[in-house]
C-alpha positions in Angstrom: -138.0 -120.8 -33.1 -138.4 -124.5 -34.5 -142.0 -126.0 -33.9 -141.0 -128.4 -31.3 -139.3 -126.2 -29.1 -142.4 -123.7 -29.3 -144.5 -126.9 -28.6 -142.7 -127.8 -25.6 -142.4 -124.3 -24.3 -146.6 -124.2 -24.2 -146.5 -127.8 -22.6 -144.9 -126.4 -20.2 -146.5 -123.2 -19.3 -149.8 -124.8 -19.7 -148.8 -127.5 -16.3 -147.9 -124.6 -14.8 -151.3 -123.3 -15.7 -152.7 -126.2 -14.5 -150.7 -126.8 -10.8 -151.7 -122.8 -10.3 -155.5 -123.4 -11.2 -155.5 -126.2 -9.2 -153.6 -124.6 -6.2 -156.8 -122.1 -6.2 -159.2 -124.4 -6.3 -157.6 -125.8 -3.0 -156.9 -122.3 -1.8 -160.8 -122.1 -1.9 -161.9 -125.0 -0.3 -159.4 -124.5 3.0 -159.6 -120.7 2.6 -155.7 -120.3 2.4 -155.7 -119.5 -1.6 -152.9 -117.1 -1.1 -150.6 -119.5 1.0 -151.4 -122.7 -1.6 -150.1 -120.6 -4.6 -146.9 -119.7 -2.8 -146.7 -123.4 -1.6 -147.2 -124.7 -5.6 -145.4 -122.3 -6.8 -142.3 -122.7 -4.7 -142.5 -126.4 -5.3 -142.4 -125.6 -9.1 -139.1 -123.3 -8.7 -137.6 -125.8 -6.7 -138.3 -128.6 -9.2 -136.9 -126.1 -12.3 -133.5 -125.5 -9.9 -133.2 -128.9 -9.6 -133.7 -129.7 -13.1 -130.9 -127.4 -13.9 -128.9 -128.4 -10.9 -128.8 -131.7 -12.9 -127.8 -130.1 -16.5 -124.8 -128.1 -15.0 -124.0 -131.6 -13.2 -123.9 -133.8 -16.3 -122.3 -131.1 -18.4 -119.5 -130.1 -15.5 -118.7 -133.9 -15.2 -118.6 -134.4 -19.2 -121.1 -137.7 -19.2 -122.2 -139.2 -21.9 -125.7 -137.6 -22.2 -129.0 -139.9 -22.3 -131.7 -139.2 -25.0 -135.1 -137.7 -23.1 -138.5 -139.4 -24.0 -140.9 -137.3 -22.0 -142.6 -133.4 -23.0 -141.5 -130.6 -21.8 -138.8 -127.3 -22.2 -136.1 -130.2 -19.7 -137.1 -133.2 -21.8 -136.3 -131.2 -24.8 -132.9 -129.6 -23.8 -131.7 -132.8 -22.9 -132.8 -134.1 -25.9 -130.9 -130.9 -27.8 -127.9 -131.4 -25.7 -127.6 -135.1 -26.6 -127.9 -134.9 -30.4 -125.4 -132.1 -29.8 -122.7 -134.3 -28.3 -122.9 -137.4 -30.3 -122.4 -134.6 -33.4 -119.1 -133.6 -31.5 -118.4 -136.7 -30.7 -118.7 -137.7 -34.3 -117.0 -134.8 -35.3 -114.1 -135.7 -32.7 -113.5 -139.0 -34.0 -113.3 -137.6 -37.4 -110.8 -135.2 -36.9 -108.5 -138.0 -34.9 -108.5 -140.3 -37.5 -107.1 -136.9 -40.0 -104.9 -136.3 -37.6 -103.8 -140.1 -37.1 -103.3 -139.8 -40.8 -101.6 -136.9 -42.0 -99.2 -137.9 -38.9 -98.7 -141.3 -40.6 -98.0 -139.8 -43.5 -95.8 -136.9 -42.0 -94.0 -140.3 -40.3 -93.1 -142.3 -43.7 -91.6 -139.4 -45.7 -88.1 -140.3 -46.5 -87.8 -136.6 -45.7 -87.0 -135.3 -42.5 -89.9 -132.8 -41.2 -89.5 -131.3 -37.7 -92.3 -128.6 -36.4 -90.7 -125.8 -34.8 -91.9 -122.2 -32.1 -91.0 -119.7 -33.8 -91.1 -117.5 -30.9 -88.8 -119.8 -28.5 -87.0 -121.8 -31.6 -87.8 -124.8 -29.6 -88.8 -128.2 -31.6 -92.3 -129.0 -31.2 -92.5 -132.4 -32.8 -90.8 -134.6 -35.6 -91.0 -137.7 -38.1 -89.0 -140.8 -37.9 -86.6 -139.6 -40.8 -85.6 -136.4 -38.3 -83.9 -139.1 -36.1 -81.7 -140.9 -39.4 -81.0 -137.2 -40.6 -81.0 -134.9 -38.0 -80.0 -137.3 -34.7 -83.2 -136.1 -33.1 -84.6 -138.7 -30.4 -88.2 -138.8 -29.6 -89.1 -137.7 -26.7 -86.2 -136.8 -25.0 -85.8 -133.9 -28.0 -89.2 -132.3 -27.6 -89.2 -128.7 -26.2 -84.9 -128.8 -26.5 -83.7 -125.3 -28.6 -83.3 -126.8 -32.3 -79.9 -124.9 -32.6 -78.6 -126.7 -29.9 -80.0 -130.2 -30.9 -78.5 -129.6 -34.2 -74.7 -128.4 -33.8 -72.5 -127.7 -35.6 -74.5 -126.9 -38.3 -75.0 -123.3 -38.5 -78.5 -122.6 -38.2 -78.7 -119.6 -36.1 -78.4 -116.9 -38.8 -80.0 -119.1 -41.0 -83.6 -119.3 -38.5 -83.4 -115.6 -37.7 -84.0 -114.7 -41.6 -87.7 -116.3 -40.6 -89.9 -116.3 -44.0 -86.9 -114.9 -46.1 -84.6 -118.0 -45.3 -83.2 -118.6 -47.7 -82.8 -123.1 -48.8 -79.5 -124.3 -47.7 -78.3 -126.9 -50.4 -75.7 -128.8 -49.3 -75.0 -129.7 -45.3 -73.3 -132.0 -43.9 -76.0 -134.1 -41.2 -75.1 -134.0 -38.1 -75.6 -137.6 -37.6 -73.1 -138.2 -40.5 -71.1 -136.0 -42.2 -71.1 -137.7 -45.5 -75.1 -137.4 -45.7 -75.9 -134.2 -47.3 -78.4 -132.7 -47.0 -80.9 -129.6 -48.3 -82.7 -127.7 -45.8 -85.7 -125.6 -46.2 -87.9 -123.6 -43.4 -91.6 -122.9 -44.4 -93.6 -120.5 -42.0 -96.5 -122.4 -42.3 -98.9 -120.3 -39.2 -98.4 -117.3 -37.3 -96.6 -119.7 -34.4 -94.4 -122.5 -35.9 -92.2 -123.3 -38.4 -91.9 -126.2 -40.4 -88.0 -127.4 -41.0 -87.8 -129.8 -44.1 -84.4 -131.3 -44.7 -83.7 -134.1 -47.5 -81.0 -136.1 -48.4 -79.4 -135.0 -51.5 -76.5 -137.2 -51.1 -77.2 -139.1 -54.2 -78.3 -135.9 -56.0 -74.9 -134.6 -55.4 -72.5 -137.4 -56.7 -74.7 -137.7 -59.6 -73.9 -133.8 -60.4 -69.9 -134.7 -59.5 -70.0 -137.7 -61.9 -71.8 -135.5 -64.4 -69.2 -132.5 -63.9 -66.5 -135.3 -64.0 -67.9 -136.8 -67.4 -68.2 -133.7 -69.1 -64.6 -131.8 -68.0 -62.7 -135.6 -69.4 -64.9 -135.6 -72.5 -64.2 -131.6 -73.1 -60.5 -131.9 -72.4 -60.3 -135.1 -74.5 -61.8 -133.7 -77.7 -59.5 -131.0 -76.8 -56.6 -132.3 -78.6 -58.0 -133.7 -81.8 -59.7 -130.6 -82.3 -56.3 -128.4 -82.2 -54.8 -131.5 -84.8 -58.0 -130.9 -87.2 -58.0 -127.4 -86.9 -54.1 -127.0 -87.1 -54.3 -129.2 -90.4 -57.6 -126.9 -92.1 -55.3 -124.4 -91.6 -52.4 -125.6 -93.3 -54.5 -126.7 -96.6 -54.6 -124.0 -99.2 -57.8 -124.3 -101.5 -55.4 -123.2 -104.4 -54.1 -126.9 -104.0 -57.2 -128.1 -103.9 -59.3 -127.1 -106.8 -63.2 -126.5 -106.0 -62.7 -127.1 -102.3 -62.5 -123.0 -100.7 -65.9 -123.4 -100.0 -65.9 -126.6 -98.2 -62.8 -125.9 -96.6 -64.0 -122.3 -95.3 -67.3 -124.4 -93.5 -65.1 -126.8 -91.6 -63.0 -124.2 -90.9 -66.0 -122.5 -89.1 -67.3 -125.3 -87.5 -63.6 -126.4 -85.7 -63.7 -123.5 -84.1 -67.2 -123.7 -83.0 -66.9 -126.9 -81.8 -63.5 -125.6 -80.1 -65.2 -122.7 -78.4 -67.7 -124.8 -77.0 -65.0 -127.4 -75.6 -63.5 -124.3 -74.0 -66.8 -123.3 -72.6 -67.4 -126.4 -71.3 -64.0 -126.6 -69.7 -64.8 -123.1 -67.8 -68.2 -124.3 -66.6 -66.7 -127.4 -65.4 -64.1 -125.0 -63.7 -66.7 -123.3 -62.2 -68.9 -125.7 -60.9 -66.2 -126.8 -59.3 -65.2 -124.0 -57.3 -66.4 -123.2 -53.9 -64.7 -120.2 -53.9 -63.0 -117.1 -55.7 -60.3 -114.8 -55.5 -60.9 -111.7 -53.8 -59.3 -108.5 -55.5 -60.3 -105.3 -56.6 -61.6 -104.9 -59.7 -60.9 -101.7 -61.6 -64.1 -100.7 -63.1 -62.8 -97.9 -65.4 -60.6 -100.0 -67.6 -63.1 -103.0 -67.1 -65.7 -100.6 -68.8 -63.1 -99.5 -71.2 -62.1 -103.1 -72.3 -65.9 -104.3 -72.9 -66.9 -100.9 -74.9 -63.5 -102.2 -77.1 -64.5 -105.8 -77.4 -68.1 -104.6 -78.6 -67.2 -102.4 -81.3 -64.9 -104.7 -82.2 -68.0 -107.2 -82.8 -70.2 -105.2 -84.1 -67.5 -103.8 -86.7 -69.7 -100.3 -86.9 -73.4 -101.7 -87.0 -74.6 -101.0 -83.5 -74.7 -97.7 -81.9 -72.5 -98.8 -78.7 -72.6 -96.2 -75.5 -71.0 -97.2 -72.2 -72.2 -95.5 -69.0 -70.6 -94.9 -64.8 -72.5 -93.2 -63.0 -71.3 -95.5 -59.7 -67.4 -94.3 -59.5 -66.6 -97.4 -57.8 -64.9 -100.7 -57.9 -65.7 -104.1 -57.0 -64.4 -107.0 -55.1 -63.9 -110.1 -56.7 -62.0 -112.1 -59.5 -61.2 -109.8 -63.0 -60.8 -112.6 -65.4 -63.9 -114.0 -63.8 -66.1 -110.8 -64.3 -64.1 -110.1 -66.8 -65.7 -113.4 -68.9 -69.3 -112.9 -67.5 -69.4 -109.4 -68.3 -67.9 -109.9 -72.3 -70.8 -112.8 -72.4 -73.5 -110.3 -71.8 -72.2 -107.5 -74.6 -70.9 -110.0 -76.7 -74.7 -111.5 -76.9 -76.4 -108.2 -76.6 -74.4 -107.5 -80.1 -75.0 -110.9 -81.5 -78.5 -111.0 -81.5 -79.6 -107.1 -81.6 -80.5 -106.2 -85.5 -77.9 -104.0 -87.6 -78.3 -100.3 -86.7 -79.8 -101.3 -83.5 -78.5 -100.0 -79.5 -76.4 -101.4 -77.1 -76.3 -99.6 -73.6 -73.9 -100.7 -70.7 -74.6 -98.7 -67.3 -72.6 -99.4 -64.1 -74.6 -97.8 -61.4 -75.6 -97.6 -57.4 -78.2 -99.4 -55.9 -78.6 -98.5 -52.7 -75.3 -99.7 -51.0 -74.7 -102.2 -54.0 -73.9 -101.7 -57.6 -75.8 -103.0 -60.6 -73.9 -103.6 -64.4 -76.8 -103.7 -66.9 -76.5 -104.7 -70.5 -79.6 -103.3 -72.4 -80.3 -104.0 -76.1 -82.8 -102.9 -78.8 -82.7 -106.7 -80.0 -84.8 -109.1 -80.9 -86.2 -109.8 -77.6 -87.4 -112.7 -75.3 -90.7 -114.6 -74.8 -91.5 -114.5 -70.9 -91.9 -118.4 -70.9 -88.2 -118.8 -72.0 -86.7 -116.2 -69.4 -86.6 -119.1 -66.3 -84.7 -121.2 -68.4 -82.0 -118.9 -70.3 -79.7 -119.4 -67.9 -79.6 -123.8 -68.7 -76.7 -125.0 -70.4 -77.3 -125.5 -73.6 -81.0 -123.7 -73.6 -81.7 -121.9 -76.9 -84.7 -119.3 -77.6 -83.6 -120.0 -81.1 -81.5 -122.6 -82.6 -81.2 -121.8 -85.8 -80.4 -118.2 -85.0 -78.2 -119.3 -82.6 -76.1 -121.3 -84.4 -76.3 -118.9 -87.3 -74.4 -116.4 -84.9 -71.9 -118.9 -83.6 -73.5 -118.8 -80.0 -72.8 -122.3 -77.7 -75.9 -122.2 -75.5 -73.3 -122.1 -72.2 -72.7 -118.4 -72.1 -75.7 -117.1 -69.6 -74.8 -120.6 -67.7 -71.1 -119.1 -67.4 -72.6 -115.9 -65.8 -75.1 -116.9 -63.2 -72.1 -119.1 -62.0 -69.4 -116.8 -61.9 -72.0 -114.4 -60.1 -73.1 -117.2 -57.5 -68.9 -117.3 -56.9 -69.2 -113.5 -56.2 -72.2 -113.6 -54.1 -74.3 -111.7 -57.0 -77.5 -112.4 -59.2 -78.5 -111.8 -62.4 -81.7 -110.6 -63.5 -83.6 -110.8 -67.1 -85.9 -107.9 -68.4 -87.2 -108.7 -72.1 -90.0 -107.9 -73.9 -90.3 -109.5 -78.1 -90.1 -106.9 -80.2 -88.2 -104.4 -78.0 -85.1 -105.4 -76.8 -83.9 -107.5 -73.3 -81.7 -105.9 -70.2 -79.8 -108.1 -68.4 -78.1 -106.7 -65.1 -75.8 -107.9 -62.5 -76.4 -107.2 -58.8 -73.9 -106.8 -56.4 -74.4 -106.1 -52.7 -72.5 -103.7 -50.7 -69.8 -106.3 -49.4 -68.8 -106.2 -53.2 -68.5 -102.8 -53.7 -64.7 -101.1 -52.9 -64.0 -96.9 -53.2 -62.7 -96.3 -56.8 -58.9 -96.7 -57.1 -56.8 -95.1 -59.9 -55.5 -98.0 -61.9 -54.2 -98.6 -65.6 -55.8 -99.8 -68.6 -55.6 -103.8 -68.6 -53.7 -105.4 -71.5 -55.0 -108.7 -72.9 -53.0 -111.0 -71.0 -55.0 -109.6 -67.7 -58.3 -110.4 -69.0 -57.4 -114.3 -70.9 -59.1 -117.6 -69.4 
């Protein structure tokens, strides 16, 4: 117990002392001692209730406490409860002028932020931007079901994935269509969500003009390629003393500058697309084709082994998986050392199916494996270009596997070799139908 409180408390006990002493001393002299102690002492237990009558008063009616000046246990309880409430009252202020702040600065994001229930779905509060993007009006909007405020886009499904939502990209605003914008929910408590949407209008015809720029460039230096290349072909070094060699180079590089016009072409393609065709995909003969196309590479270095152990088909477009799946074997040969393994597994995972391309390669740092799937990202220039790669072929994949609702995952380790694998989900995955092997023309861009 602090010094002054143990001071006060002996104060106190020692008036008492001194009323009862003196009460006796009275007692005495009238010969009533007995009834003058009960008299002092039930004016001392009316005096303490009253005291505390006083305390619960103030403290009921939430006044603004006055500092005590005299002794005593009272004197020093109100003295406690005073510094008490000018340190809550400090504390108070303090936390207002946070929450006036982070409010103001929740109110100037160009960003839309709404606070959501996550139990009733019911919108909670939200920044200016929320009424420019969203069409939410303050404070009419409060409490109203955020699915309802926010038709038609389609947020139902979207909300009931909670903490595994995943970010929509691109929707049109309900205020105007040609706003688009990116949502994002963040379970930010155990009771509310927090609903982020930005506009990524801008964003998005930057990308088109990018797309456009690159598909007009690609298909312009399409032409005088084919003239160059068509004219290397038709020069015989025999006519031209000392020049095989530098013939043989450009040559070489024609076509690797005309590969990567065609791979640009097809990523431009495929950015483009919203959607593909939907048939099924004979995995047998697709499994058949790629172990073909590998050996072919390889020309006997590689010990090549091709495994089903899923007996099914998918759904989707066969030129399309077709491309993705070559890309993966064709750089699982490319960059795996002479005598070294390629293994290709189609198999079931749970309801879906997963292709896998493993190597005995080379390998891949971990800090490059985010960014392998960049256009034009290289591990390795100089190897790369020493195989003939373009830098667009894992960009090819991961977009012809968004198209098909799939993902494709990276395993690596330097040293030992990298597995790359395609997952599909079970809405991909069809019963195995009997179908013939594909000829060239069914697999071709």
């Amino acid at each position: 117990m602090p010094r002054h409180i143990r001071s006060a408390w002996l104060k106190t006990l020692a008036t008492l002392a001194v009323l009862l002493l003196a009460a006796v001393l009275v007692g005495l002299a009238t010969g009533h001692v007995w009834m003058c102690i009960a008299l002092v002492s039930i004016g001392a237990l009316v005096w303490h209730y009253w005291r505390l009558r006083g305390v619960l008063g103030r403290l009921t009616a939430r006044q603004r406490w006055e500092t005590a000046s005299g002794v005593g246990v009272w004197n020093e309880l109100d003295r406690v409860l005073y510094r008490n409430q000018v340190e809550m009252r400090t504390r108070k202020r303090r936390l207002l002028d946070m929450l006036r702040s982070y409010r103001a600065a929740a109110a100037a994001l160009p960003d839309a932020v709404v606070v959501v229930d996550r139990n009733s779905q019911r919108v909670q509060w939200f920044n200016e931007a929320a009424t420019s993007l969203l069409g939410l009006h303050h404070p009419g909007d409060l409490g109203e079901a955020l699915v309802e405020r926010l038709q038609p886009m389609p947020l139902a499904h979207w909300l009931a994935g909670g903490r595994n939502a995943e970010p929509i990209l691109d929707v049109p605003s309900p205020v105007d269509p040609a706003i688009r914008l990116n949502l994002r929910l963040i379970p930010y408590s155990a009771d509310y969500w927090l609903l982020i949407a930005r506009d990524v209008s801008k964003l998005l015809r930057l990308e088109q003009v990018r797309r456009d720029f690159v598909a007009n460039v690609s298909h312009e230096l399409r032409t005088p390629l084919t003239v160059v290349h068509g004219y290397l072909d038709m020069m015989d070094p025999e006519d031209f003393p000392g020049t095989g060699p530098m013939l043989e180079e450009m040559r070489k590089q024609s076509q690797r500058m005309a590969q990567l016009v065609e791979d640009l072409l097809t990523l431009s393609r495929l950015e483009s697309q919203e959607h593909t065709e939907e048939e099924t995909v004979a995995m047998a003969p697709m499994l058949a084709t790629l172990r073909r196309e590998a050996e072919a590479h390889s020309q006997g270095r590689h010990l090549i082994s091709v495994t089903d152990t899923a007996g099914v088909d998918l759904l989707g477009s066969t030129k399309e998986l077709h491309s993705a799946f070559s890309n993966l074997v064709t750089n699982a040969v490319r960059y795996t050392p002479v005598d070294g393994r390629i293994d290709v597994v189609l198999a079931r995972e749970g309801q879906g199916v997963v292709l896998s391309v493993r190597d005995t390669g080379y390998g891949i740092p971990a800090n490059h494996l985010p960014r392998l799937t960049e256009r034009f990202y290289r591990v390795s220039s100089s190897r790369s270009r020493e195989s003939g790669g373009t830098g667009l072929g894992l960009s090819i994949v991961k977009h012809i596997l968004g198209l098909h609702h799939a993902r494709l995952e990276i395993q690596s380790e330097v040293g030992k070799g990298s597995t790359f694998s395609c997952h599909f989900d079970a809405d991909h995955v069809r019963a195995r139908t009997e179908a013939a092997l594909p000829s060239a023309e069914d697999f071709s861009a």
